[in-house]
SEVEXLO-24489 format. One record per residue: x, y, z of N, C-alpha, C, O in turn. Coordinates in steps of 0.001 Angstrom, whole numbers, padded with zeros to 6 digits, always signed. Layout:
# residues N
XYZXYZXYZXYZ ...
***
This chain:
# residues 54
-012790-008006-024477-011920-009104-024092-010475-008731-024403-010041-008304-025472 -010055-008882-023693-008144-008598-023912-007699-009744-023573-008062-010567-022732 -006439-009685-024712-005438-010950-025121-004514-010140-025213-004392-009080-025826 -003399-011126-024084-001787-010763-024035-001292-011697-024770-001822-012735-025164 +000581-010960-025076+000943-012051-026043+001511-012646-024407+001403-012211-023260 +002317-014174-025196+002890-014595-024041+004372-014723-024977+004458-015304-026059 +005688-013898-024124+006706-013906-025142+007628-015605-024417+007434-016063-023291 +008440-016110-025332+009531-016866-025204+010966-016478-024754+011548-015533-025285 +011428-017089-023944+012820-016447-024019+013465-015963-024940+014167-014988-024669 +013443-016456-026269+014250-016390-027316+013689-015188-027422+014343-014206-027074 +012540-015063-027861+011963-013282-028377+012580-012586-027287+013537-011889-027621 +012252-012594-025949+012268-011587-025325+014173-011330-025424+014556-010168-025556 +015059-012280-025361+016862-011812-025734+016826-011129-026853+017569-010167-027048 +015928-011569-027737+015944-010673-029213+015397-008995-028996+015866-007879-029216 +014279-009497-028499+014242-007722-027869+015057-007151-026913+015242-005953-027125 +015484-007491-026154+017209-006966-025571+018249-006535-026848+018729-005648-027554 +018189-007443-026627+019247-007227-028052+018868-005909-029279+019661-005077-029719 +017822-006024-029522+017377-004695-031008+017614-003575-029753+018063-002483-030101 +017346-003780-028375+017347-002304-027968+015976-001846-027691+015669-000681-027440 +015040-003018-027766+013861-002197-027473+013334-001775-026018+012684-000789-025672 +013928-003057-025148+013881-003061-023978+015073-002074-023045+015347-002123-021846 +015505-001376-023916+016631-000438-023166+015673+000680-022409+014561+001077-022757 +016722+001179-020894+016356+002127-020267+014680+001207-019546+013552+001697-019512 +014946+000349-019252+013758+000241-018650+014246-001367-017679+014870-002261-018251 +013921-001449-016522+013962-002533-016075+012552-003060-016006+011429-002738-015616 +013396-004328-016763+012035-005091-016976+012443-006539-016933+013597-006789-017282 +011571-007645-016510+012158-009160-016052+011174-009969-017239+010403-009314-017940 +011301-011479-017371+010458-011560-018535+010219-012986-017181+011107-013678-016686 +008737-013027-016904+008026-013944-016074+006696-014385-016602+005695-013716-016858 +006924-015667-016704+005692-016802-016961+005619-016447-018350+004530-016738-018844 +006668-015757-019356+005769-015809-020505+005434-014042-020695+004885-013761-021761 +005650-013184-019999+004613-012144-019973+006235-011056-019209+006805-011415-018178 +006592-009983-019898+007744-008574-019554+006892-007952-018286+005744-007524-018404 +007503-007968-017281+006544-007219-016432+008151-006143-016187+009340-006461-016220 +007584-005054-015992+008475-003829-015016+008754-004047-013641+007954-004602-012889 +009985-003580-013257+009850-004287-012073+009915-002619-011067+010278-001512-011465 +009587-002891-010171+009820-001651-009176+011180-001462-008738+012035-002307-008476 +011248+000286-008694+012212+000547-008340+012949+000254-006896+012305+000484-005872 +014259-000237-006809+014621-001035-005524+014476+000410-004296+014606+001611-004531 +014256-000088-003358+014458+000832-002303+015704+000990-001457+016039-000163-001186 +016798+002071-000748+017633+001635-000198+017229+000904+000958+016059+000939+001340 +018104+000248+001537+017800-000737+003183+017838+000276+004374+018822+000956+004663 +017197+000282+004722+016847+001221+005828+017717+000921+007408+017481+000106+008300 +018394+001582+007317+018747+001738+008693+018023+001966+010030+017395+003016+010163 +018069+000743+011395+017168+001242+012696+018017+002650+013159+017737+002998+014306 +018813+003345+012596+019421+004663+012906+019038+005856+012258+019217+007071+012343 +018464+005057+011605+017929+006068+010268+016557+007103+011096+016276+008262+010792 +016102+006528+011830+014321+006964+012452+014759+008322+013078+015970+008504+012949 +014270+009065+013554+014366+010162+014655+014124+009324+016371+014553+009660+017475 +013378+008306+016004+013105+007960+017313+013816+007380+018142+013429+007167+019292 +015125+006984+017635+015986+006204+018060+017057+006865+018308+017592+007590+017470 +017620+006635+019838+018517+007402+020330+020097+006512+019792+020339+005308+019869 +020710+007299+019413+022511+006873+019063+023150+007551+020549+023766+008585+020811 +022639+006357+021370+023752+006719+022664+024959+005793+022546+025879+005871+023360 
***
């Protein structure tokens, strides 16, 4: 059986703060630090090969 903690805002600024959460993007949702994915750039319809730039 596994048990998560569920953090509070207050903890989770406190862990910002000591630095523990450095170098890492991370969001604090429902209670629970999740990582978030790395953003992607926005893709250009110019960007494809298939698309002619006439």
């Amino acid at each position: 059986m596994k048990t998560l903690a569920k953090w509070s805002v207050e903890e989770y600024h406190r862990m910002v703060e000591a630095g523990i959460l450095r170098d890492r993007d991370v969001k604090l949702l429902a209670g629970e630090i999740v990582e978030m994915s790395p953003e992607t750039p926005i893709h250009s319809p110019y960007d494809s090969p298939s698309v002619s730039r006439t």
